[in-house]
VMD Tcl script that draws the C-alpha trace (Angstrom):
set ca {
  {85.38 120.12 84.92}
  {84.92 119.03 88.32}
  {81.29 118.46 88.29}
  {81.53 115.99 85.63}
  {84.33 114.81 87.80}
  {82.34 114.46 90.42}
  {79.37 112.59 88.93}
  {81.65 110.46 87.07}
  {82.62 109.14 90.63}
  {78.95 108.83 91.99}
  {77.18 107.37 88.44}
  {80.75 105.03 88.07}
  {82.23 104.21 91.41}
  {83.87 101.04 90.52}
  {85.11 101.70 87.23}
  {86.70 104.96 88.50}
  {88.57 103.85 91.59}
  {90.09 100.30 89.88}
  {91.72 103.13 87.34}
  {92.64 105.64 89.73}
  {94.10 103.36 91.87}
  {96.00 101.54 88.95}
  {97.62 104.53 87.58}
  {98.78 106.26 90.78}
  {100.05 102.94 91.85}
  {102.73 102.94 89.32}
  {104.58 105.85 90.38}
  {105.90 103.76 94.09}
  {106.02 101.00 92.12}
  {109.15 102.42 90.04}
  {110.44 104.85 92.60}
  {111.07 101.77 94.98}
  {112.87 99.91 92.19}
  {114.65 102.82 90.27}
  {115.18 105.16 93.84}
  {114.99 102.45 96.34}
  {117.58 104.51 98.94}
  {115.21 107.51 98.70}
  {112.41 105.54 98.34}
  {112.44 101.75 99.77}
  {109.40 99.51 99.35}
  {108.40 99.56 102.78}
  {107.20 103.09 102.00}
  {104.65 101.70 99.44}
  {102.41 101.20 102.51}
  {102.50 104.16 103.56}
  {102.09 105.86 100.24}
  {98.92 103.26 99.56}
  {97.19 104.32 102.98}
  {97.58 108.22 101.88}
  {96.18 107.32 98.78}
  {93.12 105.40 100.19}
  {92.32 108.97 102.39}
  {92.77 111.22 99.65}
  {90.22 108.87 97.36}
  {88.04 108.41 99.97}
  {87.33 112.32 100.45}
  {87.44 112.92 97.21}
  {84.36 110.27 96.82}
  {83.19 112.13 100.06}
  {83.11 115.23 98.11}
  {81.19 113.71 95.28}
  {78.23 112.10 97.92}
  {74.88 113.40 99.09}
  {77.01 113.58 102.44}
  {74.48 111.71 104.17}
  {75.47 110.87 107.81}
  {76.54 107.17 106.88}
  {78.85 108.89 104.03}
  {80.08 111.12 106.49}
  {80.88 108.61 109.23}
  {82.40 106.18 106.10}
  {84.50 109.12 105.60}
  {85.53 109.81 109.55}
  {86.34 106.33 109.96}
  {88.56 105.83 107.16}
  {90.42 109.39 107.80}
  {91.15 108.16 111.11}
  {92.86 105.09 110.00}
  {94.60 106.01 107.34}
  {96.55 109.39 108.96}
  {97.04 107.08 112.05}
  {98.64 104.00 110.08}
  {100.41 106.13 107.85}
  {101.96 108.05 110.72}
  {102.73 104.79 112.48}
  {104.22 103.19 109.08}
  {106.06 106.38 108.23}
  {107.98 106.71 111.29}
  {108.94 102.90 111.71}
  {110.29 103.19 108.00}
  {111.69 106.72 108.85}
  {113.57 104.81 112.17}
  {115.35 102.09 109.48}
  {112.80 99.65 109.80}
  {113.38 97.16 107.36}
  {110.28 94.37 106.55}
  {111.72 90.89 105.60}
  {108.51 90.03 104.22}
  {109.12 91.99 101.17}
  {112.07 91.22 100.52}
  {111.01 88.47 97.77}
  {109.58 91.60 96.17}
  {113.07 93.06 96.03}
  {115.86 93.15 93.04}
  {114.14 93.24 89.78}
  {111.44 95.31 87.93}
  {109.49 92.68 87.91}
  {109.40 91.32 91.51}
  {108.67 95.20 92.13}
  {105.27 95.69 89.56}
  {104.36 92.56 91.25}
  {104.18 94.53 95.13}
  {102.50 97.11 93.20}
  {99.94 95.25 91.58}
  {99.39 93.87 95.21}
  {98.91 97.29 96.97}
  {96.55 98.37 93.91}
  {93.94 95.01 94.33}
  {94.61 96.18 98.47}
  {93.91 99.50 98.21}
  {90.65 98.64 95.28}
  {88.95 95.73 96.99}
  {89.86 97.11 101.14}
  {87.91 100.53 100.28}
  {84.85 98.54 98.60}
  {82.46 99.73 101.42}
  {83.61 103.41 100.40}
  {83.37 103.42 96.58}
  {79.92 102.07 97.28}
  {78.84 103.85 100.14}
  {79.26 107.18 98.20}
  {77.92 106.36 95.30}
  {74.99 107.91 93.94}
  {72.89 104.63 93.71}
  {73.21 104.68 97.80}
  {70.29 104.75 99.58}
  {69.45 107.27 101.69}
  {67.42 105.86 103.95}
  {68.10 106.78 107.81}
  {70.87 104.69 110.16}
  {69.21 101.77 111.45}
  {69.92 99.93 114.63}
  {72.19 97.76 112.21}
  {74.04 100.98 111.60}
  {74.90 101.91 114.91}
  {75.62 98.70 116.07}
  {78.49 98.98 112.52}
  {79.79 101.68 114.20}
  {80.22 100.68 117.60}
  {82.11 97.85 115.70}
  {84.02 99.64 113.87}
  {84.90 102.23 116.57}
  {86.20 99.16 118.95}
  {88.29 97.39 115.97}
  {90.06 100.80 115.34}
  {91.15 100.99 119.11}
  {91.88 97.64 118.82}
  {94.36 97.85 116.27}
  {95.76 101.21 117.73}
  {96.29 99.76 121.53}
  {97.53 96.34 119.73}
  {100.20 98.62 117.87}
  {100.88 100.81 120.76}
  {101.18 97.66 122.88}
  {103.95 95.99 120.95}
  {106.01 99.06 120.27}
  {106.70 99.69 123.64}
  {107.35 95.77 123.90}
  {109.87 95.21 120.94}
  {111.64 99.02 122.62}
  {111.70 96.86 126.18}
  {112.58 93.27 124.48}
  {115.43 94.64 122.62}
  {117.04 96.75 125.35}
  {117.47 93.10 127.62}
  {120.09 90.35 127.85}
  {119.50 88.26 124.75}
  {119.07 85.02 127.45}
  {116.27 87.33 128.70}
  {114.81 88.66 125.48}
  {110.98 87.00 124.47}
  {110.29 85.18 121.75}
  {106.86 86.98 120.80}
  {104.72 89.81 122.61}
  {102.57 88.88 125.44}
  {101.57 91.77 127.26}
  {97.96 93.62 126.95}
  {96.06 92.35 124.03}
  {98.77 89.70 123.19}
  {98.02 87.72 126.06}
  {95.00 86.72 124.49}
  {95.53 86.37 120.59}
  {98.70 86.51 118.49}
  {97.83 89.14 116.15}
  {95.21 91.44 117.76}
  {96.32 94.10 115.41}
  {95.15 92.20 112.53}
  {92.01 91.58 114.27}
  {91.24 94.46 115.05}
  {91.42 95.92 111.56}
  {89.61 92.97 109.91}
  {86.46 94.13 112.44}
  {87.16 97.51 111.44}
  {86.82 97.10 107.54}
  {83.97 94.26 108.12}
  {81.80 96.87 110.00}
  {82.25 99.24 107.38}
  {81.03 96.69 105.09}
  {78.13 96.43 107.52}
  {77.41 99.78 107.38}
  {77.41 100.21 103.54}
  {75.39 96.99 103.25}
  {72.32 98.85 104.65}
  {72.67 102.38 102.50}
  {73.37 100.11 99.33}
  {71.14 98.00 96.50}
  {71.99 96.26 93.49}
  {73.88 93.60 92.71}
  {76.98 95.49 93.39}
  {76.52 95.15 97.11}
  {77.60 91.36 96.67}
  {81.02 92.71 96.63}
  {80.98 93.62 100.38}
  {81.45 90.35 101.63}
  {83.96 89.70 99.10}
  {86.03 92.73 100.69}
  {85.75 91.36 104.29}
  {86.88 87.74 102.64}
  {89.81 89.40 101.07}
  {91.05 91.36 104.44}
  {90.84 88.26 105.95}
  {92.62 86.58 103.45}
  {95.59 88.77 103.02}
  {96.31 88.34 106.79}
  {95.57 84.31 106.36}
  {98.29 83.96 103.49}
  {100.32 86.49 103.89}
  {101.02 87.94 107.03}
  {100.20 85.95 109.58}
  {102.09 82.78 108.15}
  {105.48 84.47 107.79}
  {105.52 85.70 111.46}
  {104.65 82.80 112.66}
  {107.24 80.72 110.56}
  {109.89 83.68 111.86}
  {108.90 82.97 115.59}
  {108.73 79.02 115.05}
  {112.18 79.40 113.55}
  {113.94 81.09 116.65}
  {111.42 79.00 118.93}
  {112.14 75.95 120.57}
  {109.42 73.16 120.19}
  {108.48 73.85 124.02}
  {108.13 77.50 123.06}
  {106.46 77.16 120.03}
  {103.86 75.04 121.16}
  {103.35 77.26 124.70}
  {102.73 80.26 122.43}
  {99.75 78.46 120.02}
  {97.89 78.10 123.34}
  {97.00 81.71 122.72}
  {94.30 82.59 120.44}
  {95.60 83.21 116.56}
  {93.34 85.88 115.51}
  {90.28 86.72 117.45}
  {90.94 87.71 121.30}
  {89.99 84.81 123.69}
  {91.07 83.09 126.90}
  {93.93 81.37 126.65}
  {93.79 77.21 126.27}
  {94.38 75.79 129.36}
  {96.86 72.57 128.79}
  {95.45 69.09 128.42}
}
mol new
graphics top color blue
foreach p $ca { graphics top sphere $p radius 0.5 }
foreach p [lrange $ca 0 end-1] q [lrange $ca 1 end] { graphics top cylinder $p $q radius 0.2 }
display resetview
Protein backbone atom coordinates (compact mmCIF):
# COMPACT_ATOMS: atom_id res chain seq x y z
CA UNK A 1 0.00 0.00 0.00
CA UNK A 2 2.57 2.46 0.54
CA UNK A 3 4.70 1.77 -2.36
CA UNK A 4 2.02 2.47 -4.72
CA UNK A 5 1.59 5.39 -2.43
CA UNK A 6 4.72 6.39 -2.91
CA UNK A 7 5.06 6.20 -6.69
CA UNK A 8 1.76 7.67 -7.07
CA UNK A 9 3.49 10.85 -5.55
CA UNK A 10 6.74 10.64 -7.75
CA UNK A 11 4.89 9.45 -11.35
CA UNK A 12 1.84 12.24 -10.27
CA UNK A 13 3.20 15.07 -8.23
CA UNK A 14 0.79 17.67 -9.20
CA UNK A 15 -2.29 15.85 -9.38
CA UNK A 16 -1.60 14.39 -5.89
CA UNK A 17 -0.74 17.44 -3.84
CA UNK A 18 -3.77 19.88 -5.46
CA UNK A 19 -6.05 16.83 -3.84
CA UNK A 20 -4.28 16.33 -0.76
CA UNK A 21 -4.13 19.70 -0.05
CA UNK A 22 -7.91 20.27 -0.98
CA UNK A 23 -9.27 17.67 1.23
CA UNK A 24 -7.23 18.28 4.40
CA UNK A 25 -7.99 21.89 3.93
CA UNK A 26 -11.55 21.44 4.74
CA UNK A 27 -11.27 20.22 8.12
CA UNK A 28 -9.82 24.20 9.52
CA UNK A 29 -11.99 25.45 7.22
CA UNK A 30 -15.18 24.23 9.33
CA UNK A 31 -13.54 23.99 12.70
CA UNK A 32 -12.87 27.86 12.48
CA UNK A 33 -16.50 28.50 11.52
CA UNK A 34 -18.39 25.74 13.56
CA UNK A 35 -15.54 25.85 16.79
CA UNK A 36 -14.17 29.23 16.23
CA UNK A 37 -13.41 29.72 20.34
CA UNK A 38 -11.42 26.45 20.21
CA UNK A 39 -10.36 26.98 16.97
CA UNK A 40 -10.18 30.75 15.51
CA UNK A 41 -9.09 31.38 11.93
CA UNK A 42 -5.89 32.77 12.74
CA UNK A 43 -4.92 29.18 13.50
CA UNK A 44 -5.53 28.19 9.81
CA UNK A 45 -1.94 29.45 9.27
CA UNK A 46 -0.55 27.64 11.43
CA UNK A 47 -2.38 24.46 10.64
CA UNK A 48 -1.47 25.21 6.65
CA UNK A 49 2.40 25.56 7.50
CA UNK A 50 2.22 21.99 9.46
CA UNK A 51 0.60 20.70 6.61
CA UNK A 52 3.13 22.00 3.98
CA UNK A 53 6.08 20.01 6.35
CA UNK A 54 4.27 16.95 6.73
CA UNK A 55 3.64 16.87 2.62
CA UNK A 56 6.85 17.89 1.94
CA UNK A 57 8.54 14.77 3.81
CA UNK A 58 6.20 12.67 2.81
CA UNK A 59 7.25 13.64 -1.01
CA UNK A 60 10.81 13.43 0.60
CA UNK A 61 10.12 9.93 1.41
CA UNK A 62 8.88 9.11 -2.03
CA UNK A 63 12.35 10.82 -3.88
CA UNK A 64 15.62 9.32 -5.03
CA UNK A 65 16.81 11.55 -1.97
CA UNK A 66 19.26 13.13 -4.04
CA UNK A 67 21.15 15.98 -2.22
CA UNK A 68 18.95 18.80 -3.91
CA UNK A 69 15.76 16.69 -2.56
CA UNK A 70 17.33 16.54 0.62
CA UNK A 71 18.29 20.20 0.99
CA UNK A 72 14.45 21.04 -0.64
CA UNK A 73 13.43 19.07 2.26
CA UNK A 74 15.87 20.86 5.10
CA UNK A 75 14.87 24.11 3.93
CA UNK A 76 11.28 23.78 4.00
CA UNK A 77 11.39 21.83 7.58
CA UNK A 78 13.11 24.74 8.85
CA UNK A 79 10.51 27.16 7.89
CA UNK A 80 7.66 25.61 8.48
CA UNK A 81 8.39 24.34 12.45
CA UNK A 82 9.86 27.92 12.86
CA UNK A 83 6.68 29.89 11.43
CA UNK A 84 4.40 27.60 12.90
CA UNK A 85 5.99 28.01 16.31
CA UNK A 86 6.07 31.76 15.81
CA UNK A 87 2.25 31.77 14.51
CA UNK A 88 1.17 29.35 17.22
CA UNK A 89 2.31 31.26 20.10
CA UNK A 90 1.16 34.82 18.85
CA UNK A 91 -2.38 33.12 18.36
CA UNK A 92 -1.83 31.16 21.67
CA UNK A 93 -0.98 34.97 23.40
CA UNK A 94 -4.72 36.34 21.99
CA UNK A 95 -3.43 37.65 18.97
CA UNK A 96 -6.18 38.59 16.94
CA UNK A 97 -5.46 39.44 12.84
CA UNK A 98 -7.85 42.20 11.53
CA UNK A 99 -7.05 41.19 8.17
CA UNK A 100 -9.26 38.25 8.36
CA UNK A 101 -11.77 39.46 9.76
CA UNK A 102 -13.77 39.93 6.29
CA UNK A 103 -13.35 36.16 6.30
CA UNK A 104 -15.32 36.01 9.53
CA UNK A 105 -19.28 35.29 10.27
CA UNK A 106 -20.60 33.01 7.68
CA UNK A 107 -19.80 29.57 6.10
CA UNK A 108 -19.19 31.06 3.25
CA UNK A 109 -16.76 33.95 4.00
CA UNK A 110 -14.96 30.93 5.90
CA UNK A 111 -14.62 28.16 2.64
CA UNK A 112 -13.50 31.25 0.98
CA UNK A 113 -10.06 31.59 3.63
CA UNK A 114 -9.85 28.02 3.04
CA UNK A 115 -9.86 27.87 -0.52
CA UNK A 116 -7.12 30.66 -0.10
CA UNK A 117 -4.74 28.66 2.22
CA UNK A 118 -5.28 25.50 -0.19
CA UNK A 119 -4.09 27.59 -3.72
CA UNK A 120 -1.17 28.97 -0.80
CA UNK A 121 -0.17 25.96 0.43
CA UNK A 122 -0.49 24.14 -3.64
CA UNK A 123 1.19 26.82 -5.72
CA UNK A 124 4.02 28.11 -2.50
CA UNK A 125 5.38 24.32 -2.37
CA UNK A 126 5.61 24.10 -6.38
CA UNK A 127 9.48 23.84 -6.20
CA UNK A 128 8.83 20.73 -3.78
CA UNK A 129 6.14 18.70 -5.60
CA UNK A 130 8.53 19.05 -8.50
CA UNK A 131 11.74 18.75 -7.04
CA UNK A 132 10.79 15.23 -5.75
CA UNK A 133 9.30 13.98 -8.41
CA UNK A 134 10.48 11.13 -10.22
CA UNK A 135 10.89 12.99 -13.63
CA UNK A 136 13.74 15.13 -11.60
CA UNK A 137 16.91 15.06 -12.86
CA UNK A 138 19.58 13.86 -11.16
CA UNK A 139 22.22 15.51 -12.39
CA UNK A 140 24.87 16.95 -9.72
CA UNK A 141 24.40 20.69 -7.89
CA UNK A 142 25.73 23.17 -10.13
CA UNK A 143 27.23 26.48 -9.26
CA UNK A 144 23.52 27.71 -9.90
CA UNK A 145 22.62 25.39 -7.07
CA UNK A 146 24.76 26.60 -4.51
CA UNK A 147 24.44 29.98 -5.27
CA UNK A 148 20.06 28.86 -4.62
CA UNK A 149 21.10 27.95 -1.46
CA UNK A 150 23.12 30.62 -0.24
CA UNK A 151 19.88 32.51 -1.28
CA UNK A 152 17.72 30.75 0.27
CA UNK A 153 19.76 30.32 3.50
CA UNK A 154 20.01 34.40 3.75
CA UNK A 155 16.08 34.95 2.97
CA UNK A 156 15.27 32.45 5.84
CA UNK A 157 17.43 34.56 8.36
CA UNK A 158 15.99 37.33 6.90
CA UNK A 159 12.59 36.63 7.67
CA UNK A 160 13.55 35.12 11.16
CA UNK A 161 15.71 38.38 12.38
CA UNK A 162 12.81 40.60 10.59
CA UNK A 163 10.27 38.66 12.94
CA UNK A 164 12.49 38.59 15.89
CA UNK A 165 13.16 42.28 15.28
CA UNK A 166 9.60 43.50 15.49
CA UNK A 167 8.49 41.35 18.36
CA UNK A 168 10.70 42.77 20.66
CA UNK A 169 9.60 46.25 19.06
CA UNK A 170 5.69 45.98 19.26
CA UNK A 171 6.69 44.34 23.36
CA UNK A 172 8.80 47.90 23.76
CA UNK A 173 6.17 50.19 21.65
CA UNK A 174 3.30 49.03 23.63
CA UNK A 175 4.80 49.23 27.12
CA UNK A 176 5.38 53.45 26.40
CA UNK A 177 3.27 56.60 26.84
CA UNK A 178 0.88 56.51 23.91
CA UNK A 179 2.42 60.35 22.99
CA UNK A 180 5.63 58.25 22.83
CA UNK A 181 4.47 55.09 21.12
CA UNK A 182 5.75 54.71 17.04
CA UNK A 183 3.75 54.57 14.36
CA UNK A 184 5.61 51.56 12.51
CA UNK A 185 8.94 49.55 13.34
CA UNK A 186 12.20 51.06 12.52
CA UNK A 187 14.83 49.36 14.20
CA UNK A 188 17.30 46.59 12.53
CA UNK A 189 16.04 45.53 9.20
CA UNK A 190 13.10 48.07 9.30
CA UNK A 191 15.26 50.89 8.91
CA UNK A 192 15.77 49.95 5.53
CA UNK A 193 12.45 48.40 4.03
CA UNK A 194 8.93 48.21 5.45
CA UNK A 195 8.34 44.64 5.26
CA UNK A 196 11.71 42.79 5.38
CA UNK A 197 9.86 39.81 6.61
CA UNK A 198 8.03 39.50 3.48
CA UNK A 199 11.16 39.91 1.66
CA UNK A 200 12.88 37.76 3.05
CA UNK A 201 10.50 34.85 2.47
CA UNK A 202 9.75 35.82 -1.16
CA UNK A 203 13.87 35.20 -1.67
CA UNK A 204 13.46 32.19 0.27
CA UNK A 205 10.68 30.43 -1.89
CA UNK A 206 12.27 32.11 -5.24
CA UNK A 207 15.62 30.29 -4.52
CA UNK A 208 13.93 27.20 -4.03
CA UNK A 209 12.42 27.69 -7.30
CA UNK A 210 15.99 28.24 -8.45
CA UNK A 211 17.10 25.25 -7.17
CA UNK A 212 14.34 22.95 -8.60
CA UNK A 213 14.67 24.75 -11.95
CA UNK A 214 18.06 23.01 -12.49
CA UNK A 215 17.05 19.20 -11.22
CA UNK A 216 13.74 19.62 -13.35
CA UNK A 217 12.56 19.18 -17.33
CA UNK A 218 9.40 19.30 -19.00
CA UNK A 219 7.02 21.63 -19.47
CA UNK A 220 6.00 21.43 -15.92
CA UNK A 221 8.98 23.45 -14.82
CA UNK A 222 7.11 26.61 -16.34
CA UNK A 223 5.24 26.57 -13.18
CA UNK A 224 8.26 27.74 -11.08
CA UNK A 225 8.14 31.14 -12.01
CA UNK A 226 4.54 31.16 -11.68
CA UNK A 227 5.10 30.19 -7.84
CA UNK A 228 7.64 33.04 -7.24
CA UNK A 229 4.88 35.45 -9.16
CA UNK A 230 2.24 34.23 -6.84
CA UNK A 231 4.41 34.77 -3.41
CA UNK A 232 4.96 37.96 -4.62
CA UNK A 233 1.61 38.59 -5.37
CA UNK A 234 -0.09 37.54 -2.23
CA UNK A 235 2.16 40.04 -0.32
CA UNK A 236 1.40 42.82 -3.27
CA UNK A 237 -2.53 42.48 -2.77
CA UNK A 238 -2.94 41.29 0.24
CA UNK A 239 -0.72 41.95 2.91
CA UNK A 240 1.24 44.59 2.33
CA UNK A 241 -1.73 46.99 1.30
CA UNK A 242 -3.75 46.51 4.49
CA UNK A 243 -0.77 47.41 6.79
CA UNK A 244 0.01 50.08 5.09
CA UNK A 245 -3.64 51.49 4.87
CA UNK A 246 -3.68 50.60 8.95
CA UNK A 247 -0.44 52.76 9.48
CA UNK A 248 -1.64 55.59 6.93
CA UNK A 249 -4.84 55.61 8.95
CA UNK A 250 -3.26 56.39 12.48
CA UNK A 251 -0.46 58.44 10.52
CA UNK A 252 -0.39 61.94 10.06
CA UNK A 253 0.42 63.13 6.41
CA UNK A 254 4.01 64.23 7.79
CA UNK A 255 4.34 60.71 9.14
CA UNK A 256 3.07 58.92 6.46
CA UNK A 257 5.07 60.38 3.92
CA UNK A 258 8.52 60.24 6.33
CA UNK A 259 7.90 56.49 6.56
CA UNK A 260 7.58 55.77 2.39
CA UNK A 261 11.14 57.17 2.32
CA UNK A 262 12.06 53.68 3.41
CA UNK A 263 12.27 50.97 0.99
CA UNK A 264 8.71 48.91 0.58
CA UNK A 265 9.95 45.52 -0.01
CA UNK A 266 13.52 44.88 -0.88
CA UNK A 267 16.18 46.25 1.81
CA UNK A 268 17.90 49.50 0.57
CA UNK A 269 19.21 52.85 1.78
CA UNK A 270 16.84 55.00 2.75
CA UNK A 271 15.69 58.09 0.18
CA UNK A 272 17.30 61.00 1.16
CA UNK A 273 14.58 64.06 0.89
CA UNK A 274 14.41 66.21 -2.20
Amino acid sequence: MSDQLFASISQYPLAFAACAVSLLEIPPTLLSHYAPSSFPIEYADVYSTILALLLTVLYYISSAQTARQSFLCLAVSIWAIRLSTFLGSRVKAGFRDSRLDIFRGSIKRAARWGFAQALWVFLTLVPVWIGMSSSARMSSLSAVDIAAMGLCAIGLVIEVLADVQKTAFLKFNKAQPEAARKLACDVGLFKYSRFPNYFGEWLFWTSLCLLTWQGSEGLVKMLLPVSSWFVSKVFFLFSIPIAVTAIKRRATEGQFAEWCEISIFVPLPRRKKS
